[in-house]
N, C-alpha and C positions, 0 to 999 in steps of 0.2 A: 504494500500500500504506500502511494504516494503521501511523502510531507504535506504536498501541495494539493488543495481542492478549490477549485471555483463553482459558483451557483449562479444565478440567474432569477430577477423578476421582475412580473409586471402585474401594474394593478392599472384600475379605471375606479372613479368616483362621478355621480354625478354633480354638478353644481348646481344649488339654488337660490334664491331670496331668501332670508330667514334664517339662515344657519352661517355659523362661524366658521371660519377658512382658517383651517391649521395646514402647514404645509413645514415640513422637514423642524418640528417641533417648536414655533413660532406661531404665534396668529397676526395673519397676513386681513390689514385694512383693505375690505370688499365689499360690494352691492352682494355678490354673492360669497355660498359655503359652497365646501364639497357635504353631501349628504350619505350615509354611512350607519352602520351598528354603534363604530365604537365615534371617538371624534373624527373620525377620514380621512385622514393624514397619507395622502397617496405615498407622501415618500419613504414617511418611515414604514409605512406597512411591504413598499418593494425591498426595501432594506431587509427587514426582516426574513420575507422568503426569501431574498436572494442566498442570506447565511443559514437559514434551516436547510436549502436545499445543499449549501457546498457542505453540510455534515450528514447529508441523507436521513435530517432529521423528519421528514415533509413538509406542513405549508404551513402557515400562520391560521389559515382557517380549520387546521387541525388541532391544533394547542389551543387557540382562542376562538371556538365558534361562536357566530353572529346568532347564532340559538340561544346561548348562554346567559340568561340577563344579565349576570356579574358582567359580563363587558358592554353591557349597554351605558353607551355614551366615554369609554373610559378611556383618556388620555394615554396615547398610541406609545408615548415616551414610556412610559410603564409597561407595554408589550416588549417591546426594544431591550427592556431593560432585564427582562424573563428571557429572550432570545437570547442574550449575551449570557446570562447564568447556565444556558443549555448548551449552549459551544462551549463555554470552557467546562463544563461538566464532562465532558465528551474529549476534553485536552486542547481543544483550538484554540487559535487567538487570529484578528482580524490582520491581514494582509492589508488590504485595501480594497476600500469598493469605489465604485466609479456608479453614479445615476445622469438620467439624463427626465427632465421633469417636461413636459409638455403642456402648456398651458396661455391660451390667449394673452386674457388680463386677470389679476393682475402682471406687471412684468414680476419674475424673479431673481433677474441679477443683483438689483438692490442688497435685497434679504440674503444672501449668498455668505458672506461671513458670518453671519450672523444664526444661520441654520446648522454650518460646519461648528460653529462653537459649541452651539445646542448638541448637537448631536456624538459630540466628542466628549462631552462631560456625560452622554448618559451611557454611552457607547465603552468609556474606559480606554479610549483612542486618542492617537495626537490627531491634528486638524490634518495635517497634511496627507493624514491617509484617507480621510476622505476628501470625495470630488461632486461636487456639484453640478451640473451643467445645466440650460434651461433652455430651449427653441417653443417659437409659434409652429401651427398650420399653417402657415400663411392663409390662413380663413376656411383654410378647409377643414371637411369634417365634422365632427362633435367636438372637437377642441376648435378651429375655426370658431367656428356658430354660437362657443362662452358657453356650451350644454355642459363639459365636463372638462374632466383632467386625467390626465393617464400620466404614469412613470414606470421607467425602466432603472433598472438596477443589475450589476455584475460586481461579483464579491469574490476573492481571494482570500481564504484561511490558510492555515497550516497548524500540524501538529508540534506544540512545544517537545 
């Protein structure tokens, strides 16, 4: 067995009026939310399957199902923060992940330090392993159209 494992994820949220827009453990000033079981945190929720898959742990909607009331409504930093207790339980520790966040408006380069911060204090990671990155549809689409938000996510662990 490989030192080295990579995983992979992606999630989609819809966006609406009414709800709060958490994105990579921030809340992001919007007309609209992403709508969701837990808060709907597209990025951390790719995060997290990204690292359950590279330890063949399976998905986050298997550890945390959206059936479950206990996670109805519950800040995603706190899933994140269970996903990391599972990898190192298991002997990994985070290489680096690399996201790529898809979303009309708001823009998120702004908030880009500011999510790497967030995410590296719940994560037990320096900043510089994690990567943020952000593109439009150029209008196309469900991201286009301001309907939702999608994120990708690729993660590198290894075995201490």
């Amino acid at each position: 067995m490989s030192n080295f494992r990579i995983g992979f994820g992606y999630d989609v949220h819809q966006l609406q009026a009414g709800y709060d827009f958490w994105l990579g453990g921030i809340k992001l000033e919007h007309e609209k939310g992403a709508v969701g079981h837990s808060d709907a945190d597209v990025l951390i929720h790719v995060i997290c399957d990204a690292l359950l898959g590279a330890a063949n742990l399976r998905d986050i909607g298997y550890h945390f199902s959206d059936k479950d009331p206990k996670y109805k409504g519950i800040d995603s930093k706190i899933l994140l923060k269970e996903v990391m207790i599972l990898l190192r339980n298991e002997g990994y520790e985070v290489g680096n992940i690399d996201t790529t966040v898809c979303l009309q408006l708001p823009k998120v380069n702004p908030h880009i330090p500011a999510m790497k911060k967030c995410l590296s204090e719940v994560m037990g990671v320096e900043e510089r392993n994690i990567s943020i990155k952000a593109t439009t549809t150029e209008n196309l689409g469900f991201v286009g159209r301001e309907e939702g938000v999608s994120a990708y996510c690729v993660a590198l662990i290894y075995s201490k």
